[in-house]
C-alpha positions as CSV (number, residue, x, y, z in Angstrom):
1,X,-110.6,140.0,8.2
2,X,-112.7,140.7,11.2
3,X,-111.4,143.4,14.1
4,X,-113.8,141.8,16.3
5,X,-110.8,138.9,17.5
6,X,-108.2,141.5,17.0
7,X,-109.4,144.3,19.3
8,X,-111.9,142.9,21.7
9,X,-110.1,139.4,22.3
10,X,-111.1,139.3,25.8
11,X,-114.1,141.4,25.7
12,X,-117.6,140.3,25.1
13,X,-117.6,143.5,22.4
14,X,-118.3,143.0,18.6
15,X,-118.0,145.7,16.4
16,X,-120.5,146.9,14.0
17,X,-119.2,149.8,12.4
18,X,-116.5,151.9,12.0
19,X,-115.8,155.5,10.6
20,X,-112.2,156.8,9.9
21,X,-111.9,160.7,9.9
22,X,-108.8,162.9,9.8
23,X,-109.4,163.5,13.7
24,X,-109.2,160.1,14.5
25,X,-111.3,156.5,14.7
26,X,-114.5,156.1,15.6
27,X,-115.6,152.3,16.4
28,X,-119.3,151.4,17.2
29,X,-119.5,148.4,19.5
30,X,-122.3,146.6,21.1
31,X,-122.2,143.6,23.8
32,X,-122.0,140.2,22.4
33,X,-124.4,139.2,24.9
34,X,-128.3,139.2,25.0
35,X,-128.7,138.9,28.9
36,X,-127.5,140.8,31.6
37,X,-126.1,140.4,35.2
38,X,-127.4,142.3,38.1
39,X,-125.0,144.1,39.9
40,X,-126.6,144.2,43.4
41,X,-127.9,140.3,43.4
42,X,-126.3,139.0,40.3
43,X,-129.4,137.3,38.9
44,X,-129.7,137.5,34.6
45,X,-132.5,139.2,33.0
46,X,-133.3,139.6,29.5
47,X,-136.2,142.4,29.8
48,X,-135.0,145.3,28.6
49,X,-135.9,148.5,29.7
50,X,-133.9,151.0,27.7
51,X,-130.6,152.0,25.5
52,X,-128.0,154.3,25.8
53,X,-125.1,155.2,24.3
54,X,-121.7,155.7,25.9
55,X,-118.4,157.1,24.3
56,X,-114.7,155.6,25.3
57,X,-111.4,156.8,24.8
58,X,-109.0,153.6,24.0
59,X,-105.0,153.0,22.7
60,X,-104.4,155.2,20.0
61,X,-104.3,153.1,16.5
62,X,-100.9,154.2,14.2
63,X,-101.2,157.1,15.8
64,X,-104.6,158.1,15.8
65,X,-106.9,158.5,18.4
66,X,-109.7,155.5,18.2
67,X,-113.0,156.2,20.2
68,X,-115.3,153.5,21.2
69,X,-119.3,154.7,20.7
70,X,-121.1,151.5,22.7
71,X,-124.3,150.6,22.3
72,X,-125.7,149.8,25.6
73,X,-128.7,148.8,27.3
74,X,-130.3,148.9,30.5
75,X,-132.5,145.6,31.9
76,X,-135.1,145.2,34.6
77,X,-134.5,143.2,37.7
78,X,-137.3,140.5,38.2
79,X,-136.3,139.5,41.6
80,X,-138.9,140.7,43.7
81,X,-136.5,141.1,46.7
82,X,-133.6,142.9,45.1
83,X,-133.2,146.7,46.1
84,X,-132.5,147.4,42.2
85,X,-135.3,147.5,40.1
86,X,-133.2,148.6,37.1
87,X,-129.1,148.2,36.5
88,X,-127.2,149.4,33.4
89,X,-125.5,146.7,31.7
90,X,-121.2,147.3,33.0
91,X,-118.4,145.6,31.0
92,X,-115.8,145.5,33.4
93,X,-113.2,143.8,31.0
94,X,-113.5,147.0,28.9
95,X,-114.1,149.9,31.6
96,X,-115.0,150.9,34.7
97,X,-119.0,152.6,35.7
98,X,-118.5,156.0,35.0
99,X,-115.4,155.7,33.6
100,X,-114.3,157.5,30.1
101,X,-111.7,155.8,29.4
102,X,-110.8,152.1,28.7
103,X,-109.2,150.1,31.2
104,X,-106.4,149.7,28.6
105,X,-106.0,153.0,27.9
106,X,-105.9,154.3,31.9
107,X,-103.3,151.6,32.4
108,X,-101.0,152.9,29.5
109,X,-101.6,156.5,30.5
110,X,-100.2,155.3,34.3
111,X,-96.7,153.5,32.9
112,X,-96.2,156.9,31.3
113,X,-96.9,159.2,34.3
114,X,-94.8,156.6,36.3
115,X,-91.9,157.0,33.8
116,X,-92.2,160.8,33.2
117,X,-94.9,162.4,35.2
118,X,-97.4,164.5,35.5
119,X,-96.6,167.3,32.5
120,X,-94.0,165.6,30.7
121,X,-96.0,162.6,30.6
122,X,-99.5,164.8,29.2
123,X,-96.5,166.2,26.7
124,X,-95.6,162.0,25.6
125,X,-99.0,161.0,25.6
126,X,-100.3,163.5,23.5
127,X,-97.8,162.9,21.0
128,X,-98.5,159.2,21.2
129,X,-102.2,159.8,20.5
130,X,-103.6,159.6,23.9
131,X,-104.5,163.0,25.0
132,X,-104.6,164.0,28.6
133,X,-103.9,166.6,30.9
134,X,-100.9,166.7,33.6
135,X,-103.6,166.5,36.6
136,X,-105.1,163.8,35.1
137,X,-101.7,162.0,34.8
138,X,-101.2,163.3,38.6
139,X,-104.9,161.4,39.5
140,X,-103.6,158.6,38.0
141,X,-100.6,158.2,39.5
142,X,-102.5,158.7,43.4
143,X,-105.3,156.2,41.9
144,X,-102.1,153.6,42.4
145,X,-101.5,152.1,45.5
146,X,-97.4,151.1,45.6
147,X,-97.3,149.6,48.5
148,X,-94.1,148.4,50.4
149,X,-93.9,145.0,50.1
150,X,-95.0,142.9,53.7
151,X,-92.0,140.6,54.6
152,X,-89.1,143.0,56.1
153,X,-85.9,142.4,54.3
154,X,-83.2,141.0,56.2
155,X,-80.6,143.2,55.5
156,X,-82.0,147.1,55.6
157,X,-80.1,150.1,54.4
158,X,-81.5,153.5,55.9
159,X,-80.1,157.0,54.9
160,X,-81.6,160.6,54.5
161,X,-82.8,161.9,51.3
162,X,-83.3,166.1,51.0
163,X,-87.0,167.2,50.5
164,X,-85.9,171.0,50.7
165,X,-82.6,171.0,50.7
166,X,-80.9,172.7,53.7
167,X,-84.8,172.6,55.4
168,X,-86.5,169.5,55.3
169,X,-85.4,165.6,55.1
170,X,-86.8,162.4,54.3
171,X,-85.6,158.5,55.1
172,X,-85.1,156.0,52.4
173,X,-85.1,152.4,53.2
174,X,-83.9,149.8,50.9
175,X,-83.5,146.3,50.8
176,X,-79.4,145.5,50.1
177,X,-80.0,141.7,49.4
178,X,-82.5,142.3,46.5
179,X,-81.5,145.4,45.5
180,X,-85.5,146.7,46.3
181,X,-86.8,150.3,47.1
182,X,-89.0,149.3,50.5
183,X,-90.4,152.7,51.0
184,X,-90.1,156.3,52.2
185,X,-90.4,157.9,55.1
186,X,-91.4,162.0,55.6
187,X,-88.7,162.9,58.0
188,X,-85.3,161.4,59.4
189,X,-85.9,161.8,62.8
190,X,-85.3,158.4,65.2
191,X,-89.1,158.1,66.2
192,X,-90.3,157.8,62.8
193,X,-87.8,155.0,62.0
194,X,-88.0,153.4,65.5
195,X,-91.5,153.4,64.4
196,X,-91.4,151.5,60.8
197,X,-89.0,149.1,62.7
198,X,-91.3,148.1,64.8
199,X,-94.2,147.6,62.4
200,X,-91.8,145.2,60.3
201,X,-90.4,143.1,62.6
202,X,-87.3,140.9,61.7
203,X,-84.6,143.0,60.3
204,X,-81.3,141.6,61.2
205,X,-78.6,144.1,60.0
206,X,-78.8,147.7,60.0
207,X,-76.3,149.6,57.4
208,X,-76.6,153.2,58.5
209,X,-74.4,156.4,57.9
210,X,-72.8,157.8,61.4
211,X,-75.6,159.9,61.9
212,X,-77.1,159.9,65.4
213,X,-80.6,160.2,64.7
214,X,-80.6,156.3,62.4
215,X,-78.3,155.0,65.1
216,X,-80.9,155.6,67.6
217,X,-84.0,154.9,65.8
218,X,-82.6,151.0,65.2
219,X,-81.4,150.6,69.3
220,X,-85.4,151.4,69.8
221,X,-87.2,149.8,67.4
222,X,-85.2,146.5,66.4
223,X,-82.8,146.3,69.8
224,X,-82.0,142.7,68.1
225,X,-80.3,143.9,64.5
226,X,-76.6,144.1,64.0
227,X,-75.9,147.9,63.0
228,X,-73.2,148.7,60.4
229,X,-71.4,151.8,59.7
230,X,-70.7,152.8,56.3
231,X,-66.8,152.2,55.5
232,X,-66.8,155.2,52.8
233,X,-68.4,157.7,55.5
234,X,-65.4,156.4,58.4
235,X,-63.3,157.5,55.2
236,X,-65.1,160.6,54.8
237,X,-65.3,162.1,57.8
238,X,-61.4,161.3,58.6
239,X,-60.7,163.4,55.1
240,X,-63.1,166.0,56.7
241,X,-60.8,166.1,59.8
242,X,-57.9,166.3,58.3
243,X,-59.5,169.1,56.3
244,X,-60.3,171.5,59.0
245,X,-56.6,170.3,60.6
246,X,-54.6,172.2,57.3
247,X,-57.4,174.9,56.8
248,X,-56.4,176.1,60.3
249,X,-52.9,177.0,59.0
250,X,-53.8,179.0,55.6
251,X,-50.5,181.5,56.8
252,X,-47.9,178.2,56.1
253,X,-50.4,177.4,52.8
254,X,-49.2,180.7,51.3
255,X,-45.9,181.0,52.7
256,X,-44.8,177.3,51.1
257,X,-46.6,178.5,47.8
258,X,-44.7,181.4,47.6
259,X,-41.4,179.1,48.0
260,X,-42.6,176.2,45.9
261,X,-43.1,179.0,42.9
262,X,-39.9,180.6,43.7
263,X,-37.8,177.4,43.6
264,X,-39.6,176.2,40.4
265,X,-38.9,179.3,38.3
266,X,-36.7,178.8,35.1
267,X,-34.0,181.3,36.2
268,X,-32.5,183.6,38.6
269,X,-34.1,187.0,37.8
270,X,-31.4,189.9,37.1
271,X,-31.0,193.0,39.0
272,X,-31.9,195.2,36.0
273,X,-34.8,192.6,34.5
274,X,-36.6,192.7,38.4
275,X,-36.6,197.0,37.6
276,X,-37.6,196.6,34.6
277,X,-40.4,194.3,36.2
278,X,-41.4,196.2,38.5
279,X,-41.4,199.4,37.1
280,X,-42.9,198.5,34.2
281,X,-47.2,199.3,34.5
282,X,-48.9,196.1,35.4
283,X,-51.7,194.8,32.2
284,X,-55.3,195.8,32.7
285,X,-57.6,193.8,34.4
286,X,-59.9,191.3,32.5
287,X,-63.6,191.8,33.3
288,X,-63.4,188.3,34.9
289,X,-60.3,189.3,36.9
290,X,-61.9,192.4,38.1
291,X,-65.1,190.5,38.9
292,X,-62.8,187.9,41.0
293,X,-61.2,191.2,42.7
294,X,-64.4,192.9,44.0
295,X,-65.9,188.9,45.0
296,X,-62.2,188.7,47.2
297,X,-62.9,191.7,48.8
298,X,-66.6,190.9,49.8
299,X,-65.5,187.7,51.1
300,X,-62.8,189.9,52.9
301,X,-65.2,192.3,54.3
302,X,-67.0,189.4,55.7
303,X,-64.6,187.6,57.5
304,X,-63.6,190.8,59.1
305,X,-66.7,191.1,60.5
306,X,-67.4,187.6,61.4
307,X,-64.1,188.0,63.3
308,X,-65.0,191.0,65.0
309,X,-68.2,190.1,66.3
310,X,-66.5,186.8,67.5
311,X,-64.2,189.3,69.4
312,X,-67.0,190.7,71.3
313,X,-68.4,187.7,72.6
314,X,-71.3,186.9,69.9
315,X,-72.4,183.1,69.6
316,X,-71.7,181.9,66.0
317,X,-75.7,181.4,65.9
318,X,-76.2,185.2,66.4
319,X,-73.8,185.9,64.1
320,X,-75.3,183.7,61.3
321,X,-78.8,185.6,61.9
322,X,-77.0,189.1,62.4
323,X,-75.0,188.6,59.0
324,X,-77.2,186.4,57.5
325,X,-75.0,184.2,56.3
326,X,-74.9,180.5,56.4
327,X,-74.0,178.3,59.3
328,X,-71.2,176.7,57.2
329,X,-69.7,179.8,56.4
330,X,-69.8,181.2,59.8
331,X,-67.8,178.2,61.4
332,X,-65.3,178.4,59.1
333,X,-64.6,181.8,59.3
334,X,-64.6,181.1,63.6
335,X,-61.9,177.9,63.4
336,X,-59.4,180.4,60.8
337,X,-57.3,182.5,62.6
338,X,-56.3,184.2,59.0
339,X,-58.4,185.4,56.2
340,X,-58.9,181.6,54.0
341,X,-58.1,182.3,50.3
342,X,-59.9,180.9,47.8
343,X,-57.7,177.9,46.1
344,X,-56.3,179.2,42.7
345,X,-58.0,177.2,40.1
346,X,-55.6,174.6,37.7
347,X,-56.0,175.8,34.1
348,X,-57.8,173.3,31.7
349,X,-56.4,172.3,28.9
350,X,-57.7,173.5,25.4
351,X,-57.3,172.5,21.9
352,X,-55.3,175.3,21.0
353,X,-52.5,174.8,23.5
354,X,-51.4,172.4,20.9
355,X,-50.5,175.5,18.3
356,X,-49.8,178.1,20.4
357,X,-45.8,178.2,20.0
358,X,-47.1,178.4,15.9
359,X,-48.8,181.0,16.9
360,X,-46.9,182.8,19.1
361,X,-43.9,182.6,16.5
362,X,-46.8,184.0,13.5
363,X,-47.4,186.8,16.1
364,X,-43.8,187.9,16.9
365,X,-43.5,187.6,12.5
366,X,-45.7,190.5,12.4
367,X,-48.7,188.5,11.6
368,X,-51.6,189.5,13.6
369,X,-55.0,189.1,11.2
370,X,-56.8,186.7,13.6
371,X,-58.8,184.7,10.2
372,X,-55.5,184.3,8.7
373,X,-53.9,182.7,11.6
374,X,-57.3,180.9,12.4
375,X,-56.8,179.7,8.9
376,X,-53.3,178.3,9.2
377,X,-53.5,176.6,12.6
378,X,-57.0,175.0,10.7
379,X,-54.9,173.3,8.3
380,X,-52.9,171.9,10.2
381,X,-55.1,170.0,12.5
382,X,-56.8,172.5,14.8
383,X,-60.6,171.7,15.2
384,X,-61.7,174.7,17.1
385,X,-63.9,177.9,16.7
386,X,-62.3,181.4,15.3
387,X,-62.6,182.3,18.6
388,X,-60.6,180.7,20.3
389,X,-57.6,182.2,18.3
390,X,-59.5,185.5,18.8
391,X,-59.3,185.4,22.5
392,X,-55.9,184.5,22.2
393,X,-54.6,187.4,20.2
394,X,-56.8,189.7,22.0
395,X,-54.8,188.6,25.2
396,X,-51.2,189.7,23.6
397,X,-52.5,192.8,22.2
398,X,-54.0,193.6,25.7
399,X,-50.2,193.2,26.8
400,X,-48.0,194.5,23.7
401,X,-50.5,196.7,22.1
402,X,-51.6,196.6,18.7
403,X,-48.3,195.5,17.5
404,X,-45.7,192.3,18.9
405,X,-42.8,194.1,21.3
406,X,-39.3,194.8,19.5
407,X,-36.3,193.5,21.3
408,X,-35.9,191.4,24.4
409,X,-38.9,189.9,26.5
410,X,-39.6,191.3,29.6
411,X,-38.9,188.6,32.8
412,X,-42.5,188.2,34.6
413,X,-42.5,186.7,38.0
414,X,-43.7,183.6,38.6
415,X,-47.5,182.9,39.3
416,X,-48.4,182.1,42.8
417,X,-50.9,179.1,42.8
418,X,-52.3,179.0,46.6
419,X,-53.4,175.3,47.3
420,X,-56.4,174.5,48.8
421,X,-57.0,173.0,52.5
422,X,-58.6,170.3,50.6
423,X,-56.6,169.5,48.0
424,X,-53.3,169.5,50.5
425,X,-55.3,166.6,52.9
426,X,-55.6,164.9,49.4
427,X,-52.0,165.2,48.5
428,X,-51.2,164.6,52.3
429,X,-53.8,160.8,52.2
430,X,-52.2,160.2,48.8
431,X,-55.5,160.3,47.3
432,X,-54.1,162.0,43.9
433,X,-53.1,159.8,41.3
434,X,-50.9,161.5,39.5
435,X,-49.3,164.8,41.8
436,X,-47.4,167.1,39.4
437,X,-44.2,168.6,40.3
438,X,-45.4,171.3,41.9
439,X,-47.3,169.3,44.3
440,X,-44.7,166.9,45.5
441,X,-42.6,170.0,45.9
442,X,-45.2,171.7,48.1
443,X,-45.9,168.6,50.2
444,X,-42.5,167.8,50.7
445,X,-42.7,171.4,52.1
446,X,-45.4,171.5,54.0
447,X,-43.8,168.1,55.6
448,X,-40.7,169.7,56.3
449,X,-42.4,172.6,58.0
450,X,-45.1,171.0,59.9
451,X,-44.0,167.1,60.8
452,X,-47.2,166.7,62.6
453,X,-49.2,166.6,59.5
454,X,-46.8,164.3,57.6
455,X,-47.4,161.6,61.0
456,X,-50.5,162.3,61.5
457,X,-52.2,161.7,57.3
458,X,-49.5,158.2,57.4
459,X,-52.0,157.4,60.3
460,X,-54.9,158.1,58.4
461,X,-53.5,155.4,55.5
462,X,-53.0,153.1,57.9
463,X,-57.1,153.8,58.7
464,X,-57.9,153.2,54.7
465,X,-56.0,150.0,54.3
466,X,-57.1,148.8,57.6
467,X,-60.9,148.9,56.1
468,X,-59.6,148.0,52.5
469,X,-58.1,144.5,54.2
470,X,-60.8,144.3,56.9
471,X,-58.6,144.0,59.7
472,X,-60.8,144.2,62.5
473,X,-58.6,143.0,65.1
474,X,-56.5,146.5,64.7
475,X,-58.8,148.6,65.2
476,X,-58.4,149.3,68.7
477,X,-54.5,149.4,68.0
478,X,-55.2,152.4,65.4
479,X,-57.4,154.3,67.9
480,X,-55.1,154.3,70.6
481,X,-52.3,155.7,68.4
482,X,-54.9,158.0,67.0
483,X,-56.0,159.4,70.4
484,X,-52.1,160.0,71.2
485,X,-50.1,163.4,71.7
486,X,-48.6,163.7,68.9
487,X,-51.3,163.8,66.3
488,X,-53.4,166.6,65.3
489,X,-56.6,167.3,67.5
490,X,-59.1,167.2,64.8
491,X,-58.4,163.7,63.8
492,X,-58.0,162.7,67.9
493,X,-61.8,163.8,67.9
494,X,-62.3,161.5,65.2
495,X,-61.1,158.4,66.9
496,X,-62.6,159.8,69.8
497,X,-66.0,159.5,68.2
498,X,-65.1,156.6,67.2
499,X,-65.1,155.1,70.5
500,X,-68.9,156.3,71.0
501,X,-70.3,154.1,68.1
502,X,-67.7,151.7,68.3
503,X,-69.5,148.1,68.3
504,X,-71.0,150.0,64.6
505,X,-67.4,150.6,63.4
506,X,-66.5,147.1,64.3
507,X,-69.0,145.9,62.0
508,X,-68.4,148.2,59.1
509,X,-65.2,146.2,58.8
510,X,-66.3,142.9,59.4
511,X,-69.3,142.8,57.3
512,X,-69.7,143.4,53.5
513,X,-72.9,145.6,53.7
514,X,-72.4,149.5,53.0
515,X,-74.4,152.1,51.5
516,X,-73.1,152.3,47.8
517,X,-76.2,150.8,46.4
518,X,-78.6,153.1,48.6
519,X,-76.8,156.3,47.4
520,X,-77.6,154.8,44.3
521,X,-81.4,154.7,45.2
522,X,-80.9,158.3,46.2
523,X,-79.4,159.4,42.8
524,X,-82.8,157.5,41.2
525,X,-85.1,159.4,43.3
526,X,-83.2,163.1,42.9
527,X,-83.6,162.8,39.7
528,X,-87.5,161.5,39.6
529,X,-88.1,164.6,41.5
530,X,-86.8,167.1,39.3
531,X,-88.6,165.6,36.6
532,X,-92.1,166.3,38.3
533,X,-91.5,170.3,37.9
534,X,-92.4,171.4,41.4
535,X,-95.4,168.9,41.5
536,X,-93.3,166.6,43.4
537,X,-95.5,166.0,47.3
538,X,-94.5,162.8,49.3
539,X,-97.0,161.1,48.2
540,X,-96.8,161.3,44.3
541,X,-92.7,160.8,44.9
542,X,-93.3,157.8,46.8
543,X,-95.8,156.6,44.2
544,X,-92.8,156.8,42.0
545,X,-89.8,155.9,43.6
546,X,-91.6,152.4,45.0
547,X,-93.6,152.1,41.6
548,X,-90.9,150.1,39.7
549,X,-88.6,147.5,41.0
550,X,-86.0,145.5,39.8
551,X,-86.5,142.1,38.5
């Protein structure tokens, strides 16, 4: 069978030889053709003036990598007017002047830097039998124009993407209708965007997050376009409120956790067993308790400070640069009148929770050989390591000693479990599917000892089915009973701001259009980034992120 066909279909190439080594496949090619075209008038000429050789690099061959050695030739130009009184013959179905590689080849090597980038994709190619290096695979991808496509959509969806996170901010614009990356922009502010509005003209809806910057940036450049707040950031920032609202009262937090775990304990504790509680010397510290200890009073130390400089007058800017801490931080430690405790973390279940009363009754037996216990727990279902049981018996030896304690157990206390500010406003909006005991207890506590809250989070559900139903005729009813006296101030500033972006809120619950889908995009181009190991500049991310659409 002839490769000619099979290899050079389209290419006026016909091979006539070929040499299979170990390093790879060498083809020797020459043009099909016994004229040639000039490139500066195009007039043919047959007079030949001289040959060359040139050497290609094309798709690898069952994993091989295949040269191409072509036999070229360079013709006179007979037109006396012409400018070029020589040309090289060019095959620009095969590859480009100058060019090293075939025009096959540089396109496969660009779908893999597209799809992994720049080192990665030298990693893949070389392993697919197309050697190259990661700048090359970087050249290629700038050699690429991806440019946004000319039509504006109709319905545009704008957000912020981080470029350094905490420093420096991009804009993503995408097209909700087709589900279309349009482009990226190098910063967030409104000018820029103003600016790309104005350039593609005929954007009728705007879905935008509640930041000012977007919001301003579409009044300027497309004063025409409906804007839309995103339903899931209204929802968001009235969590957030509620937040701050119950992180403000951490002194009621600990009080009702310190009732909740005194009215849940098993039993009244005795006289003589709270002595023998007491007295007794409390277990050793764990290095990960100890660890937690000195972190607590760090975090301590802090606050106290942050306090104290608050006390004298300092700005919570200076005190971020005096401190050097973050900005975050700072303003939390400014709204707390008392020292926020970190929230006590649930336990996670493990597969040997399953065994540990078998255990625990092997251990009291005298049985404390951590293979043979690991051994009968085994057959009887357990799929876990030795050392989980090791841990384990480690733990009551830390408390008994070497051998189980004779006699009665000794009553413990119960554990304290502080909740946290945000997983009260969760328990408060109902946003926990299934609240244990514990937490209905403590919220009906919390209730019972500050009714504000308990009015004020039935308000905020009121807000969530109001935008789950699309009821946008009462909205203004909710905002005036939001703004009222009797509901927490944080979540009166809310509705307050509400009122400033009000004809965008109107339209978040009228129209269908939100940002899932461009938080979506977002995801995508996080990800594309941290793929290009630190070789990720606008330019070759935008390359990327616009590079491939959706059908």
């Amino acid at each position: 069978m002839e490769l000619t066909p099979l290899l050079f279909a389209r290419s006026p190439l016909r091979i006539v030889a070929m040499r299979i080594t170990p390093e790879g496949v060498t083809l020797a090619a020459e043009p099909a053709t016994d004229f040639g075209l000039c490139p500066a008038c195009g007039a043919r000429s047959v007079r030949v003036h001289s040959r060359y050789r040139r050497t290609l690099q094309d798709v690898p061959a069952h994993g091989r990598v295949v040269h191409i050695e072509l036999h070229l030739r360079r013709f006179f130009c007979d037109l006396p007017d012409c400018p070029q009184d020589t040309f090289a013959e060019r095959l620009p179905q095969v590859a480009g002047p100058h060019a090293r590689k075939t025009c096959r080849l540089t396109h496969a090597l660009q779908e893999t830097a597209f799809a992994t980038g720049g080192e990665a994709g030298a990693r893949l190619a070389s392993q697919l039998g197309m050697p190259a290096s990661g700048d090359t695979m970087l050249r290629l991808l700038r050699r690429t124009l991806s440019l946004p496509p000319g039509n504006a959509p109709r319905v545009l969806g704008v957000d912020d993407w981080a470029i350094r996170r905490g420093q420096v901010y991009g804009t993503i614009l995408c097209d909700l209708e087709r589900h279309r990356r349009i482009d990226l922009l190098p910063e967030r502010t409104s000018a820029s965007f103003a600016a790309w509005l104005a350039q593609h003209p005929g954007v009728q809806f705007i879905s935008r997050d509640r930041g000012g910057d977007y919001a301003r940036g579409a009044a300027q450049g497309a004063p025409d376009a409906v804007q839309v707040a995103d339903r899931w950031h209204l929802l968001h920032n009235l969590t957030e409120a509620l937040k701050r609202a119950v992180d403000h009262r951490q002194a009621l937090l600990g009080e009702v956790a310190q009732e909740v775990a005194a009215a849940m304990a098993p039993a009244p504790i005795a006289p003589d067993a709270m002595q023998l509680a007491t007295t007794a010397s409390p277990p050793p510290l764990s290095h990960a308790d100890q660890k937690k200890l000195e972190s607590r009073y760090r975090r301590l130390a802090r606050y106290q400070q942050v306090r104290e400089l608050l006390g004298q007058g300092m700005s919570a800017r200076k005190i971020c640069r005096t401190l050097k801490m973050s900005r975050n931080t700072v303003e939390r430690f400014t709204r707390c009148q008392q020292f926020p405790e970190r929230a006590t973390p649930t336990p996670r279940p493990v597969p040997i929770d399953d065994f540990l009363p078998f255990l625990k009754q092997r251990w009291e037996e005298g049985c404390d050989n951590v293979a043979v216990l690991w051994q009968e727990i085994n057959a009887k279902g357990f799929n876990g390591s030795v050392y989980m049981v090791r841990r384990q018996v480690r733990r009551w030896r830390r408390r008994a000693g070497l051998r189980p304690p004779r006699g009665p157990r000794p009553i413990t206390l119960p554990r304290i479990v502080r909740p946290s500010a945000r997983h009260v406003a969760w328990l408060a909006l109902g946003h926990v599917r299934e609240p244990t005991m514990e937490d209905q207890a403590m919220l009906k506590a919390i209730f019972r000892r500050w009714p504000q809250l308990q009015e004020t989070a039935e308000l905020c559900r009121q807000f969530g089915r109001l935008l789950q139903e699309r009821d946008a005729d009462s909205l203004e009813a909710w905002t005036q009973l939001a703004e009222g006296a009797g509901i927490l101030p944080e979540v009166r500033r809310f509705a307050e701001a509400l009122r400033q972006d009000w004809a965008a809120v109107l339209e978040a619950v009228r129209q269908p259009w939100s940002q899932g889908q461009v938080e979506g995009q977002i995801n995508r181009l996080k990800l594309i980034k941290r793929q290009m190991y630190g070789r990720a500049n606008f330019d070759l991310l935008r390359q990327r992120v616009l590079h491939t659409q959706p059908a």
